[in-house]
VOVEX-519463 format. One record per residue (C-alpha): residue number from 1; residue in three letters; x, y, z. Coordinates in Angstrom, 1 decimal, padded with zeros to 4 digits. Layout:
<pts>
<pt pos="NUM" code="ala" xx="X" yy="Y" zz="Z"/>
...
</pts>
This chain:
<pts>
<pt pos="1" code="unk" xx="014.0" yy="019.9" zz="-026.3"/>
<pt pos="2" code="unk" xx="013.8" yy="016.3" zz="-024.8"/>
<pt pos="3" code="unk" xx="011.5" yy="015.4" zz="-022.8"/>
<pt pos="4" code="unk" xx="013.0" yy="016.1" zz="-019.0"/>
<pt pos="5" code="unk" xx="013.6" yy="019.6" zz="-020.2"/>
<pt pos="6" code="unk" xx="009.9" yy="019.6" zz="-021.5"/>
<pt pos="7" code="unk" xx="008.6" yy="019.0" zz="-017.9"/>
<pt pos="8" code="unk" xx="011.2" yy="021.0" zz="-015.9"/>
<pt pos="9" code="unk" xx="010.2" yy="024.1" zz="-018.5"/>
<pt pos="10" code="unk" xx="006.0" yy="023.8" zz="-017.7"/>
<pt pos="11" code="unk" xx="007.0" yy="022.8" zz="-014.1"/>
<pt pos="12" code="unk" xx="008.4" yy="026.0" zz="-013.7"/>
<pt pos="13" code="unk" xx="005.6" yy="028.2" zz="-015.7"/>
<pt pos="14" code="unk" xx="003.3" yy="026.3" zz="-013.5"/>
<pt pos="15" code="unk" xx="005.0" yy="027.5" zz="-010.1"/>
<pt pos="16" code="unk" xx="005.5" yy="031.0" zz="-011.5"/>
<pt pos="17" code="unk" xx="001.8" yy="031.4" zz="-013.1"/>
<pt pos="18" code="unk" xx="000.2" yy="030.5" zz="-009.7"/>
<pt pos="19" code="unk" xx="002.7" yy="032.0" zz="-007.0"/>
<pt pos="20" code="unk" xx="002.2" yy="035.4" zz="-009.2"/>
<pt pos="21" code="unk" xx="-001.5" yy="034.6" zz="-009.5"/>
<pt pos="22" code="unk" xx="-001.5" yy="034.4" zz="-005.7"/>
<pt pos="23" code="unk" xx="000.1" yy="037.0" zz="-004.4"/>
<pt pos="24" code="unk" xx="-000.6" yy="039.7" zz="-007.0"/>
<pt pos="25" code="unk" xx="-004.5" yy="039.0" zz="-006.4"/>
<pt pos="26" code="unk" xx="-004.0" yy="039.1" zz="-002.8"/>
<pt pos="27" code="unk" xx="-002.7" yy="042.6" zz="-003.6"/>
<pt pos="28" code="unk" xx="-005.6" yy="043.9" zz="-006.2"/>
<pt pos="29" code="unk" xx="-008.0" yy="042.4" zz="-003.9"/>
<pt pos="30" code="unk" xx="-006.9" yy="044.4" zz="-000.8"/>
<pt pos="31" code="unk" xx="-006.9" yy="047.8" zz="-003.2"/>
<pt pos="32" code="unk" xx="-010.6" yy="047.3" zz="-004.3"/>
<pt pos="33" code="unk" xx="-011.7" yy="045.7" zz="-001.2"/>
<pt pos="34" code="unk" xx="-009.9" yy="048.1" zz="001.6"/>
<pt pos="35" code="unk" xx="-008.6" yy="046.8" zz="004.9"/>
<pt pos="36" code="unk" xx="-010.2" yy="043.0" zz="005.7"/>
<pt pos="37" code="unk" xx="-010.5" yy="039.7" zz="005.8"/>
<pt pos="38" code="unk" xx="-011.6" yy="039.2" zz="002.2"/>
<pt pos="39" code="unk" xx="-008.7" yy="039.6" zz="000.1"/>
<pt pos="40" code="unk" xx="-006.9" yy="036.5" zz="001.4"/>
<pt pos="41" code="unk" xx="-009.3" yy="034.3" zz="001.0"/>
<pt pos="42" code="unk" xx="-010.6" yy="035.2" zz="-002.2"/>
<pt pos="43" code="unk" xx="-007.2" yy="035.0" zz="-003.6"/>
<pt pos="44" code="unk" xx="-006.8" yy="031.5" zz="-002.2"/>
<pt pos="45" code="unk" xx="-010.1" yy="030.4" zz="-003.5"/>
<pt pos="46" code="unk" xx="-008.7" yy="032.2" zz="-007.3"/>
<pt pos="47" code="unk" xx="-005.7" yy="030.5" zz="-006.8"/>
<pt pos="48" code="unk" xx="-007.0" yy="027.0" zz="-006.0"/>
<pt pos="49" code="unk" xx="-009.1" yy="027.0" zz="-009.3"/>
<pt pos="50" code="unk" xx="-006.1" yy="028.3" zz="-011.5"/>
<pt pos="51" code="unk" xx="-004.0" yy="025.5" zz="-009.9"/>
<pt pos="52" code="unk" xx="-007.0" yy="022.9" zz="-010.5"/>
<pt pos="53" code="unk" xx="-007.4" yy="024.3" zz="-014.3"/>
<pt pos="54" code="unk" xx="-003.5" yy="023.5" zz="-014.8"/>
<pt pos="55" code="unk" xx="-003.5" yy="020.0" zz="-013.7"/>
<pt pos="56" code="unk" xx="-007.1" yy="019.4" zz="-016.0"/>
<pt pos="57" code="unk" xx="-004.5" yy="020.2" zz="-018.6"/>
<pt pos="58" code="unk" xx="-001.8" yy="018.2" zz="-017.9"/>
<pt pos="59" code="unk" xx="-004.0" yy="015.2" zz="-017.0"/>
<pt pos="60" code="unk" xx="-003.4" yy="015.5" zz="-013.1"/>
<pt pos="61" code="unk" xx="-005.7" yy="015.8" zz="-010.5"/>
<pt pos="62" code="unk" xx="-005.3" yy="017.0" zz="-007.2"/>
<pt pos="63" code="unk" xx="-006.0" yy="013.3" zz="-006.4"/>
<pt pos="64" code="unk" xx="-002.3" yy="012.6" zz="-007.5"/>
<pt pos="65" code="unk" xx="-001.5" yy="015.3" zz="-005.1"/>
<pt pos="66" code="unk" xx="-002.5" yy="014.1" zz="-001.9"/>
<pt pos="67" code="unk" xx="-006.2" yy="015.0" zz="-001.6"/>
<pt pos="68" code="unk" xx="-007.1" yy="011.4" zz="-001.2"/>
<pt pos="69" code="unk" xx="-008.7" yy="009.7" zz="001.3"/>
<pt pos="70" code="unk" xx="-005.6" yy="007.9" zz="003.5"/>
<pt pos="71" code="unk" xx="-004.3" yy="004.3" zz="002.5"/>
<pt pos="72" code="unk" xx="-004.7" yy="003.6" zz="006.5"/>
<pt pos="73" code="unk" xx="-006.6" yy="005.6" zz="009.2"/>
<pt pos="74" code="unk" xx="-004.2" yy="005.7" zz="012.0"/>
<pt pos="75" code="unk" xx="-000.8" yy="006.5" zz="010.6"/>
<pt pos="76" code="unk" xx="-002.6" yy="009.4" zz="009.3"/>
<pt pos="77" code="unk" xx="-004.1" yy="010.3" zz="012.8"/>
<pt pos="78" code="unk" xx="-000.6" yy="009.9" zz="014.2"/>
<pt pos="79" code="unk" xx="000.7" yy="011.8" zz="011.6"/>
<pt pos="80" code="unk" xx="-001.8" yy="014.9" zz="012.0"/>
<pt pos="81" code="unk" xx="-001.5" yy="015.1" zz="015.7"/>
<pt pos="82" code="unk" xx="002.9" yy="015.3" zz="015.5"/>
<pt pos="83" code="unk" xx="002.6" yy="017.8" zz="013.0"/>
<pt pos="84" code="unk" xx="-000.2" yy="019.6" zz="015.4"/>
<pt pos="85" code="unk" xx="002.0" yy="019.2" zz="018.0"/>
<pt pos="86" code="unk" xx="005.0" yy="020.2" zz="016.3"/>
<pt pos="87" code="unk" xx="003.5" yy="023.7" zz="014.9"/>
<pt pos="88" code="unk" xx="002.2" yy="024.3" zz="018.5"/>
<pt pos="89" code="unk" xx="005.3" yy="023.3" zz="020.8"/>
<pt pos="90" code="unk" xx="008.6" yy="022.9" zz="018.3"/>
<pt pos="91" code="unk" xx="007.9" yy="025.7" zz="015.9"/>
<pt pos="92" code="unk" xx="007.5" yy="028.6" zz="018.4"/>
<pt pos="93" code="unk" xx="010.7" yy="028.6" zz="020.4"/>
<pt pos="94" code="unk" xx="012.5" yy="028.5" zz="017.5"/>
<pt pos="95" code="unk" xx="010.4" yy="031.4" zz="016.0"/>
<pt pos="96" code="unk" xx="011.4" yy="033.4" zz="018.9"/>
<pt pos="97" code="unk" xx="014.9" yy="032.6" zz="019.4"/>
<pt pos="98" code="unk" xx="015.6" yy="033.4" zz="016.0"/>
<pt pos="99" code="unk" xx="013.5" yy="036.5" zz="015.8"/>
<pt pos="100" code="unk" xx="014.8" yy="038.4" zz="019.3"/>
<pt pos="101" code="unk" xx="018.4" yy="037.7" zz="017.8"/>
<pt pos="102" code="unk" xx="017.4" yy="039.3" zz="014.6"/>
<pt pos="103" code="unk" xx="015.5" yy="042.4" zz="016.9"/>
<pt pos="104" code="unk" xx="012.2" yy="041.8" zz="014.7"/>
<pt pos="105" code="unk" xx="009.5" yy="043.6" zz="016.3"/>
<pt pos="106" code="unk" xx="006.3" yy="041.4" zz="017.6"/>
<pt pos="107" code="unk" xx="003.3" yy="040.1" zz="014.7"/>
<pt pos="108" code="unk" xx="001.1" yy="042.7" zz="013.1"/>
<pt pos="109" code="unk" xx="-002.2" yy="041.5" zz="014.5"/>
<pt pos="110" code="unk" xx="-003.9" yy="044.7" zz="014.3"/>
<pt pos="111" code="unk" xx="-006.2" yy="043.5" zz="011.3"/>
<pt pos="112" code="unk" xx="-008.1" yy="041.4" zz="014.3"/>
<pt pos="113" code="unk" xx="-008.3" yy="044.0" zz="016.5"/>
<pt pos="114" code="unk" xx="-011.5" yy="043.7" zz="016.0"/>
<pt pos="115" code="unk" xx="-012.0" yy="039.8" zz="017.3"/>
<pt pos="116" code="unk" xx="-011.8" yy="039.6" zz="020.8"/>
<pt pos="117" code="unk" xx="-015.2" yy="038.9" zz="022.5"/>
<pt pos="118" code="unk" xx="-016.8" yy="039.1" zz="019.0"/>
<pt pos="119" code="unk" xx="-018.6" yy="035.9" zz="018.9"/>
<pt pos="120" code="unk" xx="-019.8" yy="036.4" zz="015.1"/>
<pt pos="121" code="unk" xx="-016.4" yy="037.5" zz="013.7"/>
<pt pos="122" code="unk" xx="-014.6" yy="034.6" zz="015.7"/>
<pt pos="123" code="unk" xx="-017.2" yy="032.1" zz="013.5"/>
<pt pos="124" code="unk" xx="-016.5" yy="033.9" zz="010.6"/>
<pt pos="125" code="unk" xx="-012.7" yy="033.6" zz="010.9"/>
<pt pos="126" code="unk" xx="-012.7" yy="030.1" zz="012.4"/>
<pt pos="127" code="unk" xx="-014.9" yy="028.0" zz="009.8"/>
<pt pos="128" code="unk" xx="-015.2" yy="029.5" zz="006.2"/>
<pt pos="129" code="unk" xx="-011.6" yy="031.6" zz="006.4"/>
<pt pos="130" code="unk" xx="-009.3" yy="028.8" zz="008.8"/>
<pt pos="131" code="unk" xx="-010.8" yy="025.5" zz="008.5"/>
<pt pos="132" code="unk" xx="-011.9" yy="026.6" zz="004.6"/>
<pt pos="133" code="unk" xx="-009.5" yy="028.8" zz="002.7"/>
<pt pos="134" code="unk" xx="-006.2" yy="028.5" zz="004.9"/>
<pt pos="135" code="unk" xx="-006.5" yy="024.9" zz="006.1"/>
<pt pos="136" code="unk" xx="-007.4" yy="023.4" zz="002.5"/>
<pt pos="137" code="unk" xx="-006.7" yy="026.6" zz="000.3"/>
<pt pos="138" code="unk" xx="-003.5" yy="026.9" zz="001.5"/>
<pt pos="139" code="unk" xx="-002.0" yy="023.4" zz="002.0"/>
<pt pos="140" code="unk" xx="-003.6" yy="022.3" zz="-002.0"/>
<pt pos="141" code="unk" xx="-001.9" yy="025.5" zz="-003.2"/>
<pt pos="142" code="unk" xx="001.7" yy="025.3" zz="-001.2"/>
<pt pos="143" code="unk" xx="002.3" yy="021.8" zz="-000.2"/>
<pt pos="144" code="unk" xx="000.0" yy="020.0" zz="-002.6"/>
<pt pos="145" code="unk" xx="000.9" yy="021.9" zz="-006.1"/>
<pt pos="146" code="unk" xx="003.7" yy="024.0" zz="-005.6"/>
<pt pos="147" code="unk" xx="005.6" yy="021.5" zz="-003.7"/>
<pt pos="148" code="unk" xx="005.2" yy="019.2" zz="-006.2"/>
<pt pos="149" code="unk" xx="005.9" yy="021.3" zz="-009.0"/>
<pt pos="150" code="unk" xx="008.8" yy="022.5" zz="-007.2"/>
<pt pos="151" code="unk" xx="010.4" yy="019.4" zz="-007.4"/>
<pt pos="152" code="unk" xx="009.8" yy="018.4" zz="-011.2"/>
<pt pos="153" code="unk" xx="011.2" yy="022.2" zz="-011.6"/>
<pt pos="154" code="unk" xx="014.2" yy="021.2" zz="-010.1"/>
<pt pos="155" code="unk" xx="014.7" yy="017.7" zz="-011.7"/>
<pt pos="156" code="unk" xx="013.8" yy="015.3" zz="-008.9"/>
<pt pos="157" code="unk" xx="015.5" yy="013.7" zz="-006.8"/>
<pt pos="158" code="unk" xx="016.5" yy="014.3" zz="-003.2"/>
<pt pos="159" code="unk" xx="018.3" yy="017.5" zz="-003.8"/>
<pt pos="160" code="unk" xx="015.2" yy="018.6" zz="-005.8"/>
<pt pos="161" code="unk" xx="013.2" yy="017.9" zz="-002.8"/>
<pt pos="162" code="unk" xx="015.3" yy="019.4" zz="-000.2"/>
<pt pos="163" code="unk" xx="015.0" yy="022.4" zz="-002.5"/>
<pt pos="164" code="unk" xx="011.4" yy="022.5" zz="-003.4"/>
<pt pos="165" code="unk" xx="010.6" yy="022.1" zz="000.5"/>
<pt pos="166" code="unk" xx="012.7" yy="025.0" zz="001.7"/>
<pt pos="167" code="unk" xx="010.9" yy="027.0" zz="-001.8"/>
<pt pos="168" code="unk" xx="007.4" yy="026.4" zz="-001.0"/>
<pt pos="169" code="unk" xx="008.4" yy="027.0" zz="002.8"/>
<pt pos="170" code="unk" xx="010.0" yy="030.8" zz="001.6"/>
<pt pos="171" code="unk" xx="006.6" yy="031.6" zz="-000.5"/>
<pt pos="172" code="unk" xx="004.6" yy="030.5" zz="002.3"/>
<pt pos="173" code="unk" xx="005.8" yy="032.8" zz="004.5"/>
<pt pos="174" code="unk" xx="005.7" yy="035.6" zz="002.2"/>
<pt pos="175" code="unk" xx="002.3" yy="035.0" zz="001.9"/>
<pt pos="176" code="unk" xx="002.2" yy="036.4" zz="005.3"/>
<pt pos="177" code="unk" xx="003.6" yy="039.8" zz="005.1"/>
<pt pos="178" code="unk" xx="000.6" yy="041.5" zz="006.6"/>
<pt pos="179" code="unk" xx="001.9" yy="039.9" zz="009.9"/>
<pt pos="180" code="unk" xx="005.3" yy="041.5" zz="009.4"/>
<pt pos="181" code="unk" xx="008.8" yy="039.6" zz="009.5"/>
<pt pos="182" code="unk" xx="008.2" yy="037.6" zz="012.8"/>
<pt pos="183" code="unk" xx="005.0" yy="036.6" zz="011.2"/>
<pt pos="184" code="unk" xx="006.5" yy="035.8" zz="008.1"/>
<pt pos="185" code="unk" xx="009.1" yy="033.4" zz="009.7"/>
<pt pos="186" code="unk" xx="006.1" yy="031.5" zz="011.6"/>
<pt pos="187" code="unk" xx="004.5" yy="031.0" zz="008.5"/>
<pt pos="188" code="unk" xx="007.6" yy="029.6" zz="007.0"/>
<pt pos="189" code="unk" xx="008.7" yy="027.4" zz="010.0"/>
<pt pos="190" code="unk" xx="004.9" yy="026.3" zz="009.7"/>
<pt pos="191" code="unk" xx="005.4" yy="025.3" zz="006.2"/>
<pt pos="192" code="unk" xx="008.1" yy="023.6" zz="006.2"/>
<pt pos="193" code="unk" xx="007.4" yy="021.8" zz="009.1"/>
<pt pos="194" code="unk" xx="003.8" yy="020.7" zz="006.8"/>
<pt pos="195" code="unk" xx="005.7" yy="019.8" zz="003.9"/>
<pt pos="196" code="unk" xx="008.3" yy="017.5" zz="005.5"/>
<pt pos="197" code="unk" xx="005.0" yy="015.9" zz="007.0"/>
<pt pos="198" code="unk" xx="004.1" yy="015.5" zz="003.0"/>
<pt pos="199" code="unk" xx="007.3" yy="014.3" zz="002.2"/>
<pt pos="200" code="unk" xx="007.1" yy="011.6" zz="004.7"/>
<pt pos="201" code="unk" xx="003.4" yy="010.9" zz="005.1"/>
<pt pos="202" code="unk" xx="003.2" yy="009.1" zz="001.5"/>
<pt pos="203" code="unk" xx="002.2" yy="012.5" zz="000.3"/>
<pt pos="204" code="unk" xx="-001.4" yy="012.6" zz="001.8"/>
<pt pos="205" code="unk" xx="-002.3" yy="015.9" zz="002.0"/>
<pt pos="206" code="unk" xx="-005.4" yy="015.2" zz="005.0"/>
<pt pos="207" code="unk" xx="-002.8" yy="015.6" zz="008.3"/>
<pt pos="208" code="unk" xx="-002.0" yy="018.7" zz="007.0"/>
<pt pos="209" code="unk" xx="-005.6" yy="019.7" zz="006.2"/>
<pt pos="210" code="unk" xx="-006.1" yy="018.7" zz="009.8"/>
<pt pos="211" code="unk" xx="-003.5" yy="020.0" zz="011.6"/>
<pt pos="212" code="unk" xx="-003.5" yy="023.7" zz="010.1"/>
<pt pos="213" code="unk" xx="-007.1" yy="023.6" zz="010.6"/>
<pt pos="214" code="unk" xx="-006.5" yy="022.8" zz="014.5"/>
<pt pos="215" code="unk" xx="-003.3" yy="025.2" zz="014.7"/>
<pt pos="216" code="unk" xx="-005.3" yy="028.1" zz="013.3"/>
<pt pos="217" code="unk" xx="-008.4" yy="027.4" zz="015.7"/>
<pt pos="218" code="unk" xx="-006.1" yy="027.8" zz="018.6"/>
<pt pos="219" code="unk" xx="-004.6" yy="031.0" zz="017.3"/>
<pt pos="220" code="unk" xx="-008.3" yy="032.2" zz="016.5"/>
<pt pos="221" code="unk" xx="-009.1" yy="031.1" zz="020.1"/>
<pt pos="222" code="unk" xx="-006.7" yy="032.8" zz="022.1"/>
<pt pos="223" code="unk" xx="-007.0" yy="036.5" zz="020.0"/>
<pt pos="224" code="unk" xx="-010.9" yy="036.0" zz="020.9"/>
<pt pos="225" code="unk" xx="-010.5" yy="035.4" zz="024.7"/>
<pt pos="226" code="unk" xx="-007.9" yy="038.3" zz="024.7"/>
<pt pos="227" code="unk" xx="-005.5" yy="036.3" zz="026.1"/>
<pt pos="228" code="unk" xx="-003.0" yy="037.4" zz="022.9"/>
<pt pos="229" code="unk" xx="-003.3" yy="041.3" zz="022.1"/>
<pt pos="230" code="unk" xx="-003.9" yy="042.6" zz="018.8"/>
</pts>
């Protein structure tokens, strides 16, 4: 086996060993734990150290990654707030359009039925689960390894890419099935729209730690002042 086929081969185990990890955790989680916010997070957090342990034995980092401090301050700033701005005004419509044509039904939000007026919960949610395990959990698991690992899967190159952008997009948004089909295709417009932000940042993964973060507090927001119904 020469050496390209070498990397493509534990490129692949690599994106197989820690989608499964994630999603099948996520699942035994929510069976031992019951109905919550737990699962997710944990599974992220389980996830995250799998993903760092596989890099330690590759000699990679998540430093290589992304999760670096940015070359230059403000094309990162610009860069977080038209990916921000993107998720929040571009994404939507879209998300809409295509999901009253397909007849999905509206987002399962009734797992934060509970959040409305609930000052602690909203805390809760907002800075250890959004800003902690979704902002950073989820952009070093999606856009910082699988992204990557996507493309050496795929050979490199632009196709492989194109390809690995529109993958990690697809898992993302299965990893938000609890918020049912329309959910699912936010997650995955989110995604991809974070990942071509990778792709074209330099591959600094700090906008998109940003920018989820700040997406996810406005979502948090809004189900908290009831102006969104669970």
């Amino acid at each position: 086996m020469n050496a390209t086929m070498t990397l493509r081969t534990a490129a692949t185990i690599d994106v197989l060993v820690v989608s499964a990890t994630a999603y099948v955790a996520r699942t035994v989680l929510h069976l031992l734990l019951g109905a919550g916010f737990a699962a997710g997070p944990v599974a992220t957090v389980l996830t995250v150290l799998l993903a760092t342990w596989l890099l330690h034995r590759r000699n990679n980092g998540w430093g290589n990654l992304g999760f670096r401090r940015p070359a230059r301050i403000g094309p990162a700033v610009l860069w977080t707030v038209a990916l921000f701005l993107a998720s929040m005004l571009l994404a939507p419509p879209v998300v809409t359009l295509i999901s009253n044509a397909l007849h999905f039904p509206a987002q399962k939000l009734e797992l934060f039925a509970q959040l409305r007026g609930n000052l602690a919960l909203y805390l809760v949610l907002l800075i250890p689960i959004s800003w902690g395990a979704a902002a950073f959990g989820e952009e070093l698991i999606f856009r910082g390894f699988l992204l990557r690992r996507l493309t050496d899967a795929l050979g490199g190159g632009r196709g492989a890419e194109l390809g690995a952008l529109l993958g990690q997009a697809t898992l993302f948004g299965f990893a938000h099935a609890y918020l049912g089909p329309r959910g699912m295709l936010s997650a995955g417009a989110l995604g991809l729209l974070a990942g071509l932000c990778y792709q074209l940042n330099g591959r600094n993964l700090w906008p998109l730690f940003i920018a989820h973060g700040l997406v996810d507090t406005v979502g948090m927001t809004v189900l908290f002042l009831g102006l969104a119904h669970a």
